[in-house]
PyMOL CGO cylinders between C-alpha atoms (Angstrom):
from pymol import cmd
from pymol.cgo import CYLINDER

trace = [
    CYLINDER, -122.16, -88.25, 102.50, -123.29, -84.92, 101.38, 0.3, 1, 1, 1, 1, 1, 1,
    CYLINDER, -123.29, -84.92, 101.38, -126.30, -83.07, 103.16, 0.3, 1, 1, 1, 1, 1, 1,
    CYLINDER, -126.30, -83.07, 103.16, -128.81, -81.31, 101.24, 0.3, 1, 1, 1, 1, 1, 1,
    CYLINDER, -128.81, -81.31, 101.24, -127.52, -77.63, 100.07, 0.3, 1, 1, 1, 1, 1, 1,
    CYLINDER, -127.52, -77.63, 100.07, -129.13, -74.45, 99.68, 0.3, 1, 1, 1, 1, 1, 1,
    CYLINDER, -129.13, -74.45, 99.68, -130.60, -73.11, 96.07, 0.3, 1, 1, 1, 1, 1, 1,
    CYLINDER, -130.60, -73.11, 96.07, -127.75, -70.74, 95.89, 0.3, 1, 1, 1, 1, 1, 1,
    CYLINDER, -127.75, -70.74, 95.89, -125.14, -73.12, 97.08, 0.3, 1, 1, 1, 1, 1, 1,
    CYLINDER, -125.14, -73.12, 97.08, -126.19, -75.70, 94.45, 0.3, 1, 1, 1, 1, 1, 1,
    CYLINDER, -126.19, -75.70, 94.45, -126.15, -72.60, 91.46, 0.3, 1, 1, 1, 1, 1, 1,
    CYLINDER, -126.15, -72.60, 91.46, -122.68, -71.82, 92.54, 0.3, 1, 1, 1, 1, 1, 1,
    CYLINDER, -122.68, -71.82, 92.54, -122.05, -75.61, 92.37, 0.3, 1, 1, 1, 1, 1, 1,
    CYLINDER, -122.05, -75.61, 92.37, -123.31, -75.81, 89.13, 0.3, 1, 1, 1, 1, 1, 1,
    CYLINDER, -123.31, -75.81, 89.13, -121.37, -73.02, 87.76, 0.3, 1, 1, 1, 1, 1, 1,
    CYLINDER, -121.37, -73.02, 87.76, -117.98, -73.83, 89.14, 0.3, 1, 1, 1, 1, 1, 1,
    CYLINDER, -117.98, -73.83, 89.14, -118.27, -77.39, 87.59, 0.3, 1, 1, 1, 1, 1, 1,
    CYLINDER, -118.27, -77.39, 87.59, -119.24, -75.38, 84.39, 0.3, 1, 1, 1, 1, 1, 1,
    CYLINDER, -119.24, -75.38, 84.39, -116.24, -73.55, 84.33, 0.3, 1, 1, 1, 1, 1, 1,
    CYLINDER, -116.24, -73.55, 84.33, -114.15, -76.39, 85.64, 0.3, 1, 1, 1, 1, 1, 1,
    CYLINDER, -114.15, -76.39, 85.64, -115.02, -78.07, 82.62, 0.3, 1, 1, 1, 1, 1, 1,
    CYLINDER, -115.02, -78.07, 82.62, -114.81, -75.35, 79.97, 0.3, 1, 1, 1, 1, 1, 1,
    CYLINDER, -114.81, -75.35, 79.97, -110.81, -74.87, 81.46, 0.3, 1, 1, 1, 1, 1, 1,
    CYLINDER, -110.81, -74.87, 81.46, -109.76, -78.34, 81.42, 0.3, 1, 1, 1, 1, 1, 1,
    CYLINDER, -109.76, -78.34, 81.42, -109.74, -81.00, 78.69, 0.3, 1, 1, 1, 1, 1, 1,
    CYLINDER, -109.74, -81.00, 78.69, -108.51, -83.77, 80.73, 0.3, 1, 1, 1, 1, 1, 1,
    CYLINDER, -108.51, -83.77, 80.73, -111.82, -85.37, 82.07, 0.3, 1, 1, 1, 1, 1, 1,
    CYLINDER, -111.82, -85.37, 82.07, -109.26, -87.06, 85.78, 0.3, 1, 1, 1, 1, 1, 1,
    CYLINDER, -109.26, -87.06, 85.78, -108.36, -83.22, 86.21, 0.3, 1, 1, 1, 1, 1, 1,
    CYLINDER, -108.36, -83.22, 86.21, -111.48, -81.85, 85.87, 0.3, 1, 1, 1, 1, 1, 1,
    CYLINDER, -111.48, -81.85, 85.87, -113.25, -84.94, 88.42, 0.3, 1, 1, 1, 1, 1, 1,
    CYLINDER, -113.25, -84.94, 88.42, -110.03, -84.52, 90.98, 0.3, 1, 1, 1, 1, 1, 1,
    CYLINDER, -110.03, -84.52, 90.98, -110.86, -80.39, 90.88, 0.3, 1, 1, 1, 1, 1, 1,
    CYLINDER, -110.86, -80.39, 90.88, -114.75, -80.92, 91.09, 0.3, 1, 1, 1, 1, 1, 1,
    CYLINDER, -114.75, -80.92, 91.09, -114.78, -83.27, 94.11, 0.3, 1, 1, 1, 1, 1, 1,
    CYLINDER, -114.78, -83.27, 94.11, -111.86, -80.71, 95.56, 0.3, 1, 1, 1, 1, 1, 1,
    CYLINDER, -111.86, -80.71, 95.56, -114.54, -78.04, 95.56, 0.3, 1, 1, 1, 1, 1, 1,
    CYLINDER, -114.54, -78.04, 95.56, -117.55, -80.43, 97.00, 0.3, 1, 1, 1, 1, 1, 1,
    CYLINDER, -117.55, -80.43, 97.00, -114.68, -80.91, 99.78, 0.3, 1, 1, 1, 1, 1, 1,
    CYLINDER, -114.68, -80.91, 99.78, -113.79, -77.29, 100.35, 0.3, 1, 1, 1, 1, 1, 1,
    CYLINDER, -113.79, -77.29, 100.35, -117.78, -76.20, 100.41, 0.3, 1, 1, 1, 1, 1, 1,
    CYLINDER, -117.78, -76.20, 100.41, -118.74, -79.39, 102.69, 0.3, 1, 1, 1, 1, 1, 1,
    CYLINDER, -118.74, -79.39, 102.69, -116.20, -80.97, 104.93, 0.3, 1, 1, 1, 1, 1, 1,
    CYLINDER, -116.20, -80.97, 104.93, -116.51, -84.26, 105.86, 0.3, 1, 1, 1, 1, 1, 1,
    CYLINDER, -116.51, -84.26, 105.86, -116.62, -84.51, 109.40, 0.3, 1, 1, 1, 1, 1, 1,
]
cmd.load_cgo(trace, "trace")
């Protein structure tokens, strides 16, 4: 479970999936990348 984020936390989110998914084709690599992000940003504790 994911708490709420800041406004410039969720812009950089939102950016970084952009990219993600401008680099890679291959719709597993770019979900396995996005949720590494979420994880690196937000550990779960």
């Amino acid at each position: 479970m994911y708490k709420k984020m800041s406004k410039s936390i969720r812009i950089f989110i939102r950016k970084q999936k952009a990219q993600i998914r401008r680099q890679f084709l291959d719709v597993k690599k770019q979900e396995e990348l996005i949720k590494e992000m979420y994880n690196k940003l937000n550990p779960v504790k």
